[in-house]
C-alpha positions in Angstrom: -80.5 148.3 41.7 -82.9 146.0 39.9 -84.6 148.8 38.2 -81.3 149.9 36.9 -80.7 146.8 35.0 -81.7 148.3 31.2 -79.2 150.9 31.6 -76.2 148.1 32.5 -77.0 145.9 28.8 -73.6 145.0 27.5 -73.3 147.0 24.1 -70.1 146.7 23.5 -66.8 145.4 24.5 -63.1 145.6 23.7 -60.4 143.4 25.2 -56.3 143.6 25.0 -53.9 141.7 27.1 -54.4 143.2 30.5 -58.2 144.9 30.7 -61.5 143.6 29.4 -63.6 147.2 28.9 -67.6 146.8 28.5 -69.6 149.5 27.1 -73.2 149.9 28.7 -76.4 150.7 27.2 -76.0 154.0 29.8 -72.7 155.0 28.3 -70.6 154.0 31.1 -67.5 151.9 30.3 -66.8 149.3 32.8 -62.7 147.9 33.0 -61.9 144.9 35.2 -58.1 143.4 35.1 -58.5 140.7 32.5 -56.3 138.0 34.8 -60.2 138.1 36.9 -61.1 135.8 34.2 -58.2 133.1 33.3 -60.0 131.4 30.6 -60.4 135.2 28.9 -56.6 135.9 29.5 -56.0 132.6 27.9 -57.9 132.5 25.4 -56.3 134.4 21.8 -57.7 137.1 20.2 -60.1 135.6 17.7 -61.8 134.0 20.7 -61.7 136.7 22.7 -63.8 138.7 20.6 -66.4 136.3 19.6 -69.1 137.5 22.0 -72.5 136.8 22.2 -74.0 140.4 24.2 -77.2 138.9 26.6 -79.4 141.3 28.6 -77.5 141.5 31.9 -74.1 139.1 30.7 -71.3 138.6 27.7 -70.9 134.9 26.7 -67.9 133.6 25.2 -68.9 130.6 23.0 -65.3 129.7 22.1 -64.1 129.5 25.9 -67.5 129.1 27.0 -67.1 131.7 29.6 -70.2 134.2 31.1 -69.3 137.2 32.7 -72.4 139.4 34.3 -72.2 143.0 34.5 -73.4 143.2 38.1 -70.5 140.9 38.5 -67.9 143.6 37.3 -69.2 146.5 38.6 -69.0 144.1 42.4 -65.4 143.2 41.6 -66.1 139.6 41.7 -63.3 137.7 40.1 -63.5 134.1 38.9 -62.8 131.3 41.0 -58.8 130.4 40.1 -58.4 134.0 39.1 -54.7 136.1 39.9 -54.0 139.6 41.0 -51.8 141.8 42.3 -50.9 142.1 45.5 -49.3 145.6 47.4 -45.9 144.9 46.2 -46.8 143.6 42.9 -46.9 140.1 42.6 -49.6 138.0 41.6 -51.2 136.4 44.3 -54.2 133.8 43.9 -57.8 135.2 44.1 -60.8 134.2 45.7 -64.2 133.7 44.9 -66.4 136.1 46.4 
């Protein structure tokens, strides 16, 4: 996977209430549930789109929040972050 890592560059990114979407350099468009990342789903709008794009992460000065790409494409959610459950309801995540 290592030599993979040029084609997984964060390019570009869009965010709304419930996903966070990353484009890579590759073309691929990664979407996670944005409740994996509470300060994210906290945060509003204007901080939630200033980004700073690093080789391999996305840092959010404002919240001052990394996320890694490898980390997305695992499924690894934040520590304190909430998801669904089978019947719906959020339940409390854990850090993987």
């Amino acid at each position: 996977m290592i030599e993979h890592l040029d084609n997984m560059r964060p390019v570009d990114l869009l965010c709304d209430d419930d996903l966070l979407h990353v484009e890579l350099t590759d073309g691929r468009i990664v979407s996670v549930p944005i409740s994996w990342y509470p300060p994210l789903k906290d945060a509003m709008p204007v901080e939630r789109n200033n980004v700073e794009f690093m080789p391999t992460s996305i840092h959010w000065p404002d919240i001052d929040l990394d996320v890694t790409v490898v980390s997305m494409l695992l499924g690894r959610q934040a520590s304190g972050a909430r998801s669904l459950d089978a019947s719906g309801k959020m339940q409390m995540g854990t850090r993987q």
